[in-house]
N, CA, C and O atoms as a GROMACS GRO file, in nm:
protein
  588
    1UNK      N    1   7.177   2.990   6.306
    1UNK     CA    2   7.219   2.957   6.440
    1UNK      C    3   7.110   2.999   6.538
    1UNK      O    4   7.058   3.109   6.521
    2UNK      N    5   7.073   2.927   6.632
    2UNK     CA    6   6.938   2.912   6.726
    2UNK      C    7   7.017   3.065   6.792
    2UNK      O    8   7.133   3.097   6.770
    3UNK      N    9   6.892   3.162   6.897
    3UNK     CA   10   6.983   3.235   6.939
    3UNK      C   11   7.011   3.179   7.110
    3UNK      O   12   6.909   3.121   7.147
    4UNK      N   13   7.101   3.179   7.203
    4UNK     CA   14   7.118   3.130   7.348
    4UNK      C   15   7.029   3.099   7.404
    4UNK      O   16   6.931   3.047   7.352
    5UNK      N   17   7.040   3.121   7.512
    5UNK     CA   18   6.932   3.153   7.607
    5UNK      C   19   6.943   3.286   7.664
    5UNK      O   20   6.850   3.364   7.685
    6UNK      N   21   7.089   3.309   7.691
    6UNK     CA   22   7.064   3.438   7.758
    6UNK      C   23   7.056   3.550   7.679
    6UNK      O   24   7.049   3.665   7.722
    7UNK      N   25   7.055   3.512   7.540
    7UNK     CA   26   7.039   3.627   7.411
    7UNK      C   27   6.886   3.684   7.432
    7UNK      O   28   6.846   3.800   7.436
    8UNK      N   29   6.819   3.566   7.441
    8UNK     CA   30   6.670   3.579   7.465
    8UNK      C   31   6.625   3.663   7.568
    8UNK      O   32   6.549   3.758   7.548
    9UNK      N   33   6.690   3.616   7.729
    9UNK     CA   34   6.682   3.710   7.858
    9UNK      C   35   6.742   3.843   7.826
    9UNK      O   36   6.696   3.937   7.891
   10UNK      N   37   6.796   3.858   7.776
   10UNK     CA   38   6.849   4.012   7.717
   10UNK      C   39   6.804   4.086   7.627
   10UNK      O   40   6.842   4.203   7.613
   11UNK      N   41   6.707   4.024   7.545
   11UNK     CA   42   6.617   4.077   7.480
   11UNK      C   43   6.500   4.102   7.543
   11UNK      O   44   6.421   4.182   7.494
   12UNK      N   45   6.475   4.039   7.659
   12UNK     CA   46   6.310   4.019   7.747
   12UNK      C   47   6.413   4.196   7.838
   12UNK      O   48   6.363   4.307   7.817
   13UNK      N   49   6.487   4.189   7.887
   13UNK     CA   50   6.560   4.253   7.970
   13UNK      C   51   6.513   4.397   7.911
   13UNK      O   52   6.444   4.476   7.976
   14UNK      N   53   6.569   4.426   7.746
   14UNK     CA   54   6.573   4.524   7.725
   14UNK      C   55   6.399   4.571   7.681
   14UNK      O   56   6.378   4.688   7.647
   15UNK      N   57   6.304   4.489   7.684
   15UNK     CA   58   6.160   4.543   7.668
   15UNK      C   59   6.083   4.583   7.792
   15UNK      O   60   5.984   4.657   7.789
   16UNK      N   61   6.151   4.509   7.936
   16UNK     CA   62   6.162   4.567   8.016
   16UNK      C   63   6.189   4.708   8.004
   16UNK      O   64   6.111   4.783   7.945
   17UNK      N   65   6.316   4.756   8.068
   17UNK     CA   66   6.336   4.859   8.060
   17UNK      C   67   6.275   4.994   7.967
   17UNK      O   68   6.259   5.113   7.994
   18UNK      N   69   6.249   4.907   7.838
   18UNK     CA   70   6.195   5.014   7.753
   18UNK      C   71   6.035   5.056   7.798
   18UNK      O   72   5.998   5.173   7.807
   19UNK      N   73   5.940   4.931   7.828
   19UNK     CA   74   5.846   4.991   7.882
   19UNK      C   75   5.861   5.041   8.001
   19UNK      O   76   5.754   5.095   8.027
   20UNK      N   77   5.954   5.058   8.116
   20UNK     CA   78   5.997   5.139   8.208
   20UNK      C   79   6.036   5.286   8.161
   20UNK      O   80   6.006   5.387   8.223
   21UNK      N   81   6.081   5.284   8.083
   21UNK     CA   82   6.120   5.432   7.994
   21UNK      C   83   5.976   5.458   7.949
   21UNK      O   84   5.912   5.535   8.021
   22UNK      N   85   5.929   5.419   7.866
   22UNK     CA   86   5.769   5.408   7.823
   22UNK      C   87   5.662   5.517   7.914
   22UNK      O   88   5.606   5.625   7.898
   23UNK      N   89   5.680   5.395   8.032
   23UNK     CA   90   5.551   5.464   8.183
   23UNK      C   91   5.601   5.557   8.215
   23UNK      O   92   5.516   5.643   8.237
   24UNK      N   93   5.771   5.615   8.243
   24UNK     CA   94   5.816   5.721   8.311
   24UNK      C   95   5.778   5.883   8.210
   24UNK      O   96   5.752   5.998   8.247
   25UNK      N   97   5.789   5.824   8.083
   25UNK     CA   98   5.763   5.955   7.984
   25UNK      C   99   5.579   5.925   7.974
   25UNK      O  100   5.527   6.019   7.914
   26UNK      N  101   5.520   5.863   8.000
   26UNK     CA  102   5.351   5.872   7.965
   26UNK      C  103   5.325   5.940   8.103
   26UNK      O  104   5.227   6.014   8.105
   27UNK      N  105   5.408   5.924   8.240
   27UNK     CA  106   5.345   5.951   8.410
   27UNK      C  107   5.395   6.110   8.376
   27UNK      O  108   5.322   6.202   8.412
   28UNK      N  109   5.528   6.140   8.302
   28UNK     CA  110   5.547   6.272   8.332
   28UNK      C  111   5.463   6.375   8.233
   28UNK      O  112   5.430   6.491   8.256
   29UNK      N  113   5.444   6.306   8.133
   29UNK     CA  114   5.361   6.386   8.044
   29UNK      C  115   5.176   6.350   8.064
   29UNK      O  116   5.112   6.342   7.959
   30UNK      N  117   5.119   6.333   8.168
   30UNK     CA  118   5.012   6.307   8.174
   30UNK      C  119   4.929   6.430   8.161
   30UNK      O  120   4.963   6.544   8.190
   31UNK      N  121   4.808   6.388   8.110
   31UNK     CA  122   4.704   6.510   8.107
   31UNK      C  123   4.588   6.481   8.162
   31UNK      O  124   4.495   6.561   8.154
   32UNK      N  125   4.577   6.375   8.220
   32UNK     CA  126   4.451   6.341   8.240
   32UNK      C  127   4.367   6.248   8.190
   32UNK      O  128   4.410   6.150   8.130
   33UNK      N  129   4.239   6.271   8.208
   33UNK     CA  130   4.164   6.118   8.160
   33UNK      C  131   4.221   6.114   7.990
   33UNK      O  132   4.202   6.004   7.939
   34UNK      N  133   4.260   6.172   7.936
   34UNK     CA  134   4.256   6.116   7.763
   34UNK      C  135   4.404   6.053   7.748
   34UNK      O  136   4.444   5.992   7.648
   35UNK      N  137   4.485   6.081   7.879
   35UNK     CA  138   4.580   6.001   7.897
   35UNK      C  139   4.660   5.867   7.958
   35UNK      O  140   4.774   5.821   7.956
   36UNK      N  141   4.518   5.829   8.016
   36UNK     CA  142   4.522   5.710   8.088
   36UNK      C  143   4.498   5.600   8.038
   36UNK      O  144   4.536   5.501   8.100
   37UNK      N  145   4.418   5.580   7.893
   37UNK     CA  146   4.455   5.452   7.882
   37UNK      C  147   4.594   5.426   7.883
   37UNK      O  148   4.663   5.346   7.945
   38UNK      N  149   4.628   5.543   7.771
   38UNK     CA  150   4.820   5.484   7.738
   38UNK      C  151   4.880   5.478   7.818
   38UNK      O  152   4.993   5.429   7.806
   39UNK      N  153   4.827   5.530   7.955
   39UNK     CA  154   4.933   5.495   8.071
   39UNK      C  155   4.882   5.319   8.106
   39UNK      O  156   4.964   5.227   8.105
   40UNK      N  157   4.742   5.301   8.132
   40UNK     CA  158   4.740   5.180   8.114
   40UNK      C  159   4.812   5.081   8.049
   40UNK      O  160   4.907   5.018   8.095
   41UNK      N  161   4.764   5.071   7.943
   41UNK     CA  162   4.805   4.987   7.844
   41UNK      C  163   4.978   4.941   7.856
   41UNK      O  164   5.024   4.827   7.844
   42UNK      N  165   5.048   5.060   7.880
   42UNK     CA  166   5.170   5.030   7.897
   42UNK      C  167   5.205   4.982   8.058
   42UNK      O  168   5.316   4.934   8.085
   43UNK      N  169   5.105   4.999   8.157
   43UNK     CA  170   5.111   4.888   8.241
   43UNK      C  171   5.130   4.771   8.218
   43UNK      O  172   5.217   4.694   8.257
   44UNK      N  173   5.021   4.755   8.136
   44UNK     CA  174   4.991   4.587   8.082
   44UNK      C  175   5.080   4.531   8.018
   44UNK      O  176   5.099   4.409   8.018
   45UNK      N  177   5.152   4.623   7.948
   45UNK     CA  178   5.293   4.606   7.858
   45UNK      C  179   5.415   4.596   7.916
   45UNK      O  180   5.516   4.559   7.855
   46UNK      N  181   5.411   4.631   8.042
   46UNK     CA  182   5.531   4.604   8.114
   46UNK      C  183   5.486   4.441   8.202
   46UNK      O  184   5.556   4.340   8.207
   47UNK      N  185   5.366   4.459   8.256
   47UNK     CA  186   5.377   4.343   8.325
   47UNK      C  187   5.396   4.225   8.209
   47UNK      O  188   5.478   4.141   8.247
   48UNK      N  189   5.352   4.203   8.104
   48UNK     CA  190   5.378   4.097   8.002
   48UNK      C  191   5.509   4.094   7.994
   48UNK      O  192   5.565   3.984   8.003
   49UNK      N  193   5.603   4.242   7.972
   49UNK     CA  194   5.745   4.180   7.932
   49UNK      C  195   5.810   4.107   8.116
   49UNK      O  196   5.874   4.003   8.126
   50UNK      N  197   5.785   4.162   8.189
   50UNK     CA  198   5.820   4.074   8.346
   50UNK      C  199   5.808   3.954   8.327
   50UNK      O  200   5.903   3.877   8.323
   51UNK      N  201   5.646   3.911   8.309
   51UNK     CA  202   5.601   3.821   8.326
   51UNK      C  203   5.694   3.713   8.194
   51UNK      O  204   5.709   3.600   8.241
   52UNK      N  205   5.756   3.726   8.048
   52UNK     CA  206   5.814   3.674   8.000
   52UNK      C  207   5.963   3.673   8.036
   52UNK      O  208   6.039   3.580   8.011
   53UNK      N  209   5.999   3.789   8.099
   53UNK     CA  210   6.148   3.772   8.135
   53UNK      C  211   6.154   3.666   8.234
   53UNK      O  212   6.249   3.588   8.223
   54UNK      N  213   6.052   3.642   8.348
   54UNK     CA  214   6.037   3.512   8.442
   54UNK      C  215   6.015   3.401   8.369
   54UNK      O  216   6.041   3.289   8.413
   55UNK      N  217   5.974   3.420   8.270
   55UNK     CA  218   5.958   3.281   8.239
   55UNK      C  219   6.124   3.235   8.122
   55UNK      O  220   6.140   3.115   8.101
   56UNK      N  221   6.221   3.330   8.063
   56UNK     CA  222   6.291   3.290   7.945
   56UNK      C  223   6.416   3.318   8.063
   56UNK      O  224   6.532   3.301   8.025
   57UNK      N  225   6.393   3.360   8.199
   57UNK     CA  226   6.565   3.405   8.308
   57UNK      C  227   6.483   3.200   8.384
   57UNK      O  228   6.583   3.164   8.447
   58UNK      N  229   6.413   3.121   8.397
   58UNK     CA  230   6.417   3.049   8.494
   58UNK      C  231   6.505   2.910   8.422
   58UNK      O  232   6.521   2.799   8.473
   59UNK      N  233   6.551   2.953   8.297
   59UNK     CA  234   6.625   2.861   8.198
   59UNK      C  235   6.721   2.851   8.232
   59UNK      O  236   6.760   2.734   8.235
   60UNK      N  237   6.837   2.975   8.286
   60UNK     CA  238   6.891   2.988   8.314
   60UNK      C  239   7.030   2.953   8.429
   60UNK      O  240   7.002   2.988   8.544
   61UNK      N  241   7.139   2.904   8.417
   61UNK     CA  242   7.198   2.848   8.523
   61UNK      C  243   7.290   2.932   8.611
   61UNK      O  244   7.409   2.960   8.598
   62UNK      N  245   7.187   2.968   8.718
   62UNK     CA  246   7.252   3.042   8.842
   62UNK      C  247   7.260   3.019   8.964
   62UNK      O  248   7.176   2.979   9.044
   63UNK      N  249   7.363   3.045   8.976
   63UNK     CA  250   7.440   2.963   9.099
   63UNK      C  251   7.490   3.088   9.250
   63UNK      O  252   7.601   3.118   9.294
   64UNK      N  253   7.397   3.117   9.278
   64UNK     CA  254   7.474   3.234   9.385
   64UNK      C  255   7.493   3.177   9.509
   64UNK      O  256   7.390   3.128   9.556
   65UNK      N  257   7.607   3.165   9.586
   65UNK     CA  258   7.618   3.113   9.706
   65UNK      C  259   7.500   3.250   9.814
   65UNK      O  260   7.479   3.371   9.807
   66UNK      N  261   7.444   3.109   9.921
   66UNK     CA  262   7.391   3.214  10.024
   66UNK      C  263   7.407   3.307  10.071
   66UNK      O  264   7.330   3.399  10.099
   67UNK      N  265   7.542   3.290  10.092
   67UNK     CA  266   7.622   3.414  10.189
   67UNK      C  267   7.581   3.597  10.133
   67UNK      O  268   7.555   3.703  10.190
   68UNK      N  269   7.598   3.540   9.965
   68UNK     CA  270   7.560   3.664   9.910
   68UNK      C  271   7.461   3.746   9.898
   68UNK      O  272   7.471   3.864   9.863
   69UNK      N  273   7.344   3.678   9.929
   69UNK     CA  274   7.234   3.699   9.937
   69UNK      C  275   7.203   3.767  10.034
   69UNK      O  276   7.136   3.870  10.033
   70UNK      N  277   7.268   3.692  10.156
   70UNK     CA  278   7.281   3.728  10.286
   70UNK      C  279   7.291   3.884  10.304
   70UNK      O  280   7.221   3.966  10.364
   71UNK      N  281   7.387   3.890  10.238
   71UNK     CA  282   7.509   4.007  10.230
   71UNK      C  283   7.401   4.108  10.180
   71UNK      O  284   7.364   4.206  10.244
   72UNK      N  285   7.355   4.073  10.061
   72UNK     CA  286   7.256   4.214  10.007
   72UNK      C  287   7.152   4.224  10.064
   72UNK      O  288   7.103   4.323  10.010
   73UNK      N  289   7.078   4.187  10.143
   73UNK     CA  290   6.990   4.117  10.226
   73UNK      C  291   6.987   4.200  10.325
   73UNK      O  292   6.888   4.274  10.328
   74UNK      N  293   7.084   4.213  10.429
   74UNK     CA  294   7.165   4.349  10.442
   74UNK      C  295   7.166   4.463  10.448
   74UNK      O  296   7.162   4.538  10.545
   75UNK      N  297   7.173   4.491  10.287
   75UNK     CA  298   7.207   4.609  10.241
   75UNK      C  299   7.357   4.630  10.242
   75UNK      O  300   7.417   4.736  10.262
   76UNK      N  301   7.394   4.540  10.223
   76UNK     CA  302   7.592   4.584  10.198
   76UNK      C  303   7.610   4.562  10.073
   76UNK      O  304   7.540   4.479  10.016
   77UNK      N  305   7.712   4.634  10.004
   77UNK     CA  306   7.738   4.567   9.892
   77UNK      C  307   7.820   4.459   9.846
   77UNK      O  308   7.925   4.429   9.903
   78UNK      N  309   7.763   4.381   9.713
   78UNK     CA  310   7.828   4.283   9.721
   78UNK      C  311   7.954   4.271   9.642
   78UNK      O  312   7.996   4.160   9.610
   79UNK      N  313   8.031   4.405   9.603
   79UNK     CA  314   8.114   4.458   9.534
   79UNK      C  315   8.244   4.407   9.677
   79UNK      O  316   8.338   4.328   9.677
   80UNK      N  317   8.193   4.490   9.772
   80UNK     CA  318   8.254   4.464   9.910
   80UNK      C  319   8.295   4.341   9.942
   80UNK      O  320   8.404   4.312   9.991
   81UNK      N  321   8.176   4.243   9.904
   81UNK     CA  322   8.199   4.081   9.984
   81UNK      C  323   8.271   4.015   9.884
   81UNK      O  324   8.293   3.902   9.927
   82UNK      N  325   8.328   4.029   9.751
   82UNK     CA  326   8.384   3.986   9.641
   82UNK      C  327   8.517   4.031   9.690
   82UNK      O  328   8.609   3.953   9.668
   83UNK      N  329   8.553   4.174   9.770
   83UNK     CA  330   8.684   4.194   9.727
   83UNK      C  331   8.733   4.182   9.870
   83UNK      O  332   8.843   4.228   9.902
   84UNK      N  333   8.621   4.096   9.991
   84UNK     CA  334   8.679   4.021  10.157
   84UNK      C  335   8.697   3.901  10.103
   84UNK      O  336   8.791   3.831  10.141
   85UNK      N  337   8.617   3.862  10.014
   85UNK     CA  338   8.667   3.669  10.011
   85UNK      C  339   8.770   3.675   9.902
   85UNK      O  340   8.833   3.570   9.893
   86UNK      N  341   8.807   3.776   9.813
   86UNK     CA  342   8.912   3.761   9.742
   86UNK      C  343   9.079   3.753   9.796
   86UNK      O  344   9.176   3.684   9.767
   87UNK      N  345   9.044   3.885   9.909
   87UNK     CA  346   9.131   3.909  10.045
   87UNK      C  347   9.196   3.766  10.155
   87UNK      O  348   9.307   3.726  10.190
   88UNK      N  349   9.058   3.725  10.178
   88UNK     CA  350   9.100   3.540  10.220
   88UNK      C  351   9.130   3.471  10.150
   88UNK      O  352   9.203   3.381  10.192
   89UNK      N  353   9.094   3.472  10.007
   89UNK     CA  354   9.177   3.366   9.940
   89UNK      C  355   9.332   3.372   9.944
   89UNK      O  356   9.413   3.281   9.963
   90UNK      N  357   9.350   3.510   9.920
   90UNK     CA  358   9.503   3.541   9.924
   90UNK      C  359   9.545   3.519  10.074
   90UNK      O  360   9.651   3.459  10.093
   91UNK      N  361   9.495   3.548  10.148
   91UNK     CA  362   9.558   3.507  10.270
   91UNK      C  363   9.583   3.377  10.322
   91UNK      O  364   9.670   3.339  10.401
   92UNK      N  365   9.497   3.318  10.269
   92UNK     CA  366   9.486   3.170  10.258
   92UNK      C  367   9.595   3.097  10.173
   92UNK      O  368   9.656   2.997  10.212
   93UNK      N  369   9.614   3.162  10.044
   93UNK     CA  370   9.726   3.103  10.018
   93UNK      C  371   9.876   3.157  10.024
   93UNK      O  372   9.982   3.114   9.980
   94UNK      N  373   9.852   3.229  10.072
   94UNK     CA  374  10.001   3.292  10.123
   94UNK      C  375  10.055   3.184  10.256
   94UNK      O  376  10.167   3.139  10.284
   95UNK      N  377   9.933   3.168  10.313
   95UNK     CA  378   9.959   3.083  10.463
   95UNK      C  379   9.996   2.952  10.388
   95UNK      O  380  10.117   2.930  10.403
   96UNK      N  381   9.930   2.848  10.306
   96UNK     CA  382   9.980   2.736  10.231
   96UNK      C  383  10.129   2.728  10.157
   96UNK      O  384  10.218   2.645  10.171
   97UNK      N  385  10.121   2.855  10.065
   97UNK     CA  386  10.283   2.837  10.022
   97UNK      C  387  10.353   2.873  10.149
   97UNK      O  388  10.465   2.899  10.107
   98UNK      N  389  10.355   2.883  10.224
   98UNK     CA  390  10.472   2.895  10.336
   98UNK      C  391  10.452   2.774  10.374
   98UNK      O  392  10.546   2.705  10.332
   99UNK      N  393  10.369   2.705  10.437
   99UNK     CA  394  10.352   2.537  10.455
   99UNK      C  395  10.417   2.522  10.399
   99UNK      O  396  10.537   2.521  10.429
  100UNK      N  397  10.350   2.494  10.246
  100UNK     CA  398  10.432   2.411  10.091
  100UNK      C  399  10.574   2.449  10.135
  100UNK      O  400  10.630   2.358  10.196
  101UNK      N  401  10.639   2.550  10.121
  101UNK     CA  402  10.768   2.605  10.161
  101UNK      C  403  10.878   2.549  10.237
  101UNK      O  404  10.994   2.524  10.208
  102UNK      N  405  10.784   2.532  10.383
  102UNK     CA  406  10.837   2.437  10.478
  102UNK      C  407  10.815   2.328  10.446
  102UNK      O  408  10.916   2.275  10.492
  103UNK      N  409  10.766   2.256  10.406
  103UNK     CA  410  10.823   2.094  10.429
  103UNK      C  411  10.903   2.121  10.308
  103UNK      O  412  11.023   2.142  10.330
  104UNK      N  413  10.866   2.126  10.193
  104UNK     CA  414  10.963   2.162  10.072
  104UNK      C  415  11.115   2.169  10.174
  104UNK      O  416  11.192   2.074  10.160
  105UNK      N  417  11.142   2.249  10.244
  105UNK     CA  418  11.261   2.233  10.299
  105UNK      C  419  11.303   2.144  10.363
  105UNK      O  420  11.416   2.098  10.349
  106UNK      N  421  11.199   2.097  10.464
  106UNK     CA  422  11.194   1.976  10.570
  106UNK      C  423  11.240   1.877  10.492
  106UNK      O  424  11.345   1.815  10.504
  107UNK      N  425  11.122   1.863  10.381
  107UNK     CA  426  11.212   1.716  10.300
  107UNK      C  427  11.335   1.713  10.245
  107UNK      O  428  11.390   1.604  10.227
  108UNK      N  429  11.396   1.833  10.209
  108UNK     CA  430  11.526   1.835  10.187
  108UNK      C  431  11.613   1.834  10.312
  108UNK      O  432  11.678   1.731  10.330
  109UNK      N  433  11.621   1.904  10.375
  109UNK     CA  434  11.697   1.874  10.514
  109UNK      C  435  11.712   1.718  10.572
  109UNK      O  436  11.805   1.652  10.620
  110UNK      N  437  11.556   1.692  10.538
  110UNK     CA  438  11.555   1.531  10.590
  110UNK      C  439  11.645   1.419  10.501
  110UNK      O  440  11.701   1.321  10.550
  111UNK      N  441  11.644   1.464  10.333
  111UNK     CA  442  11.672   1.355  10.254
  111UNK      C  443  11.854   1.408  10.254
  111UNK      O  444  11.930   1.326  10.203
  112UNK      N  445  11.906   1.516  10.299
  112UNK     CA  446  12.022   1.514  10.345
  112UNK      C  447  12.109   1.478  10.409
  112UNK      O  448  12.228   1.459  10.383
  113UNK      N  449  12.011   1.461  10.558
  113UNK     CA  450  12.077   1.363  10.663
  113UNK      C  451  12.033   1.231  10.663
  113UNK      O  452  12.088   1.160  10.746
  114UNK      N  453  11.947   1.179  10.591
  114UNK     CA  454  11.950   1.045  10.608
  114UNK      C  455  12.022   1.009  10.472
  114UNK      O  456  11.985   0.897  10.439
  115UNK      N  457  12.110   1.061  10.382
  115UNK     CA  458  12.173   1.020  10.336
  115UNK      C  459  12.336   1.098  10.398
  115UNK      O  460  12.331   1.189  10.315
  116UNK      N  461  12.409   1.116  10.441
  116UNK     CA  462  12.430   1.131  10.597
  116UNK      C  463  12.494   1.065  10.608
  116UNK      O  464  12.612   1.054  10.576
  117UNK      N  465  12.406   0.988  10.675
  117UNK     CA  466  12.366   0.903  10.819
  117UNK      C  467  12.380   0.763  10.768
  117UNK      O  468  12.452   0.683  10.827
  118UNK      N  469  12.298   0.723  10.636
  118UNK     CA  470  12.303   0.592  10.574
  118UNK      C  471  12.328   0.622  10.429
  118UNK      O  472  12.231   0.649  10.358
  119UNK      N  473  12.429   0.620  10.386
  119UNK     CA  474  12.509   0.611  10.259
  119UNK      C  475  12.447   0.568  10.166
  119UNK      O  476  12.424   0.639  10.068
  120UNK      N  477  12.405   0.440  10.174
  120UNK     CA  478  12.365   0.324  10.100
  120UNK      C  479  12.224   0.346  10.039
  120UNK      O  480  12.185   0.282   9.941
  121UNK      N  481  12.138   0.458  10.113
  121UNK     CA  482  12.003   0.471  10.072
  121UNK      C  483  11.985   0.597   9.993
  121UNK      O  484  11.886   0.668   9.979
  122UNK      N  485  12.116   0.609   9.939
  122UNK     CA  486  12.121   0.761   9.846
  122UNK      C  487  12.067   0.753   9.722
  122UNK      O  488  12.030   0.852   9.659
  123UNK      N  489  12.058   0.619   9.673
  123UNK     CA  490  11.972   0.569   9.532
  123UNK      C  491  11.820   0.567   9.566
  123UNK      O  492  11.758   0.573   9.460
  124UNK      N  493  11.747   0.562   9.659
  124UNK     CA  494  11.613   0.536   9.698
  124UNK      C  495  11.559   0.690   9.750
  124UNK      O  496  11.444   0.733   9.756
  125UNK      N  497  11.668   0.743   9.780
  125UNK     CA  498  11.619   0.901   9.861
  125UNK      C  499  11.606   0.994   9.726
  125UNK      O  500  11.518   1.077   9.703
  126UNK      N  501  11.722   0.957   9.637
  126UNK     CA  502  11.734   1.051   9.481
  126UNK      C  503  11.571   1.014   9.448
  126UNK      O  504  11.487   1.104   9.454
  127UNK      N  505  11.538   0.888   9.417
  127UNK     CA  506  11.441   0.824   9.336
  127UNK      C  507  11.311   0.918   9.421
  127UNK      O  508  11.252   1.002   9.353
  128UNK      N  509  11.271   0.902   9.565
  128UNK     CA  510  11.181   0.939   9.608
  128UNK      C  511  11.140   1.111   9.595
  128UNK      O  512  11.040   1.181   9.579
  129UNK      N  513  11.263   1.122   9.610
  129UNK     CA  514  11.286   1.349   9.559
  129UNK      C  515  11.272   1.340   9.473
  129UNK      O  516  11.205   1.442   9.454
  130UNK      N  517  11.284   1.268   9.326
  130UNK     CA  518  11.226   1.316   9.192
  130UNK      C  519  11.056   1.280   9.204
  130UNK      O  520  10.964   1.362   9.195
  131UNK      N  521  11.043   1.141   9.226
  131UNK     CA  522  10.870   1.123   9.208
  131UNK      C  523  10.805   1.231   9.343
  131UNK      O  524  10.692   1.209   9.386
  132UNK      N  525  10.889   1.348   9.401
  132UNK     CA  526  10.818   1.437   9.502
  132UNK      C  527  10.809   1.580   9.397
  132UNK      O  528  10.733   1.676   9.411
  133UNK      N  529  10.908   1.558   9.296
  133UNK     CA  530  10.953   1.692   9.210
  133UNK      C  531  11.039   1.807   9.310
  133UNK      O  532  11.023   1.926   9.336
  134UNK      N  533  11.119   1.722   9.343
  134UNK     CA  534  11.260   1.805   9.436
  134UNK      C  535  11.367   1.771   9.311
  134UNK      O  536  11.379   1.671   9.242
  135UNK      N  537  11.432   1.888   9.314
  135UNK     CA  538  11.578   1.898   9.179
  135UNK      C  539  11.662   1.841   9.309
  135UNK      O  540  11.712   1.890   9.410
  136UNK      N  541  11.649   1.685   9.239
  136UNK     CA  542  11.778   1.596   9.370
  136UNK      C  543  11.893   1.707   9.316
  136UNK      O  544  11.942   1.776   9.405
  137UNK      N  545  11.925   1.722   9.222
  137UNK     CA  546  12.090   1.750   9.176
  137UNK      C  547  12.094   1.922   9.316
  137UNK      O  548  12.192   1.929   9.390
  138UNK      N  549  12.006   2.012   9.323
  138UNK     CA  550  12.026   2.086   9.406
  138UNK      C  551  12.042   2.052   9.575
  138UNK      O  552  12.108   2.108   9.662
  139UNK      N  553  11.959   1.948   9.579
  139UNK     CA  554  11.970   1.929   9.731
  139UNK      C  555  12.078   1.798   9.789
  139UNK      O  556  12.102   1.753   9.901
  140UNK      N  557  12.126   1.766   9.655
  140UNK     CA  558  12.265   1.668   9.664
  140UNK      C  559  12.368   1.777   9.672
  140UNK      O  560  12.437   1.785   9.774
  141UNK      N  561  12.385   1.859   9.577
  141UNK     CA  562  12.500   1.970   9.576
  141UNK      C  563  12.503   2.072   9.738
  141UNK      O  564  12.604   2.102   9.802
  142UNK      N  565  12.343   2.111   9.775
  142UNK     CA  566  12.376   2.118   9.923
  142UNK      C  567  12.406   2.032  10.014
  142UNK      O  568  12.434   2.069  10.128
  143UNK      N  569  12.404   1.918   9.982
  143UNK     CA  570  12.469   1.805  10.081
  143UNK      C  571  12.646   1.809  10.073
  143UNK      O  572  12.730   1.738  10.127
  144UNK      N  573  12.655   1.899  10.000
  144UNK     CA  574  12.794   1.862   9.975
  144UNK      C  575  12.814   1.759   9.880
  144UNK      O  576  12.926   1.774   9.829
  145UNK      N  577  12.772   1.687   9.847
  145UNK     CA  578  12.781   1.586   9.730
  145UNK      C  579  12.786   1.607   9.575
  145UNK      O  580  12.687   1.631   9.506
  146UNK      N  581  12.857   1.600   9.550
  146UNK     CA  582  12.838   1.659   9.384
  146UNK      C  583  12.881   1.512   9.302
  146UNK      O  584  12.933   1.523   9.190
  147UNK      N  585  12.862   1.400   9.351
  147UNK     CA  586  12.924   1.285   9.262
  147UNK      C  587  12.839   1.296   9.175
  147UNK      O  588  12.843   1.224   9.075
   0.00000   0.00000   0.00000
């Protein structure tokens, strides 16, 4: 089995880091000139794994809206802006099911009195409350109607 793509970026990821671990233990243990190539060299060894992680992460399909960018951009976190637009979504649909809610009622109230009002259109009002997905049998039984 081929490996992903992002198996690959996660492998570039972790040679990263390791030559980051690498330079931090060669900078703290330095002695001087007999220690600088290897501090070199593992320069060179980090910029190669960068330079391949840019090239095996541009495969990749990422999609970040602006805003977020924005946001870290900033300096806010974006832990924060995940759990304000999660906040509007819910508020957002709390405000819709109450809409939904109301007419949901409206149309029942309505398909009550115009059957009512005109008798005769109680076969066309049933028909239109099912293709709406209204339980005619509940909003006939609040009409008082139970035929």
């Amino acid at each position: 089995m081929a490996p992903m793509p992002d198996d690959s970026v996660d492998e570039r990821l972790k040679d990263v880091i390791q030559n980051l671990f690498e330079i931090q233990s060669a900078v703290h243990g330095y002695l001087g000139p007999e220690t600088q190539q290897q501090l070199v060299r593992k320069i060179h060894q980090l910029s190669t794994s960068l330079s391949t992680l840019t090239t095996s992460s541009s495969a990749l399909p990422i999609s970040l809206p602006p805003e977020i960018i924005d946001y870290i951009d900033q300096g806010r976190n974006p832990d924060i802006y995940t759990r304000e637009l999660v906040e509007a979504v819910q508020r957002s649909n709390q405000y819709l099911k109450g809409k939904s809610e109301a007419f949901a009622g409206f149309r029942d109230i309505l398909a009550e009195e115009i059957v009512k009002g005109i008798p005769e259109c109680k076969a066309d009002v049933e028909r239109i409350l099912e293709g709406n997905g209204a339980a005619v049998g509940e909003v006939m039984r609040q009409n008082g109607d139970v035929s």
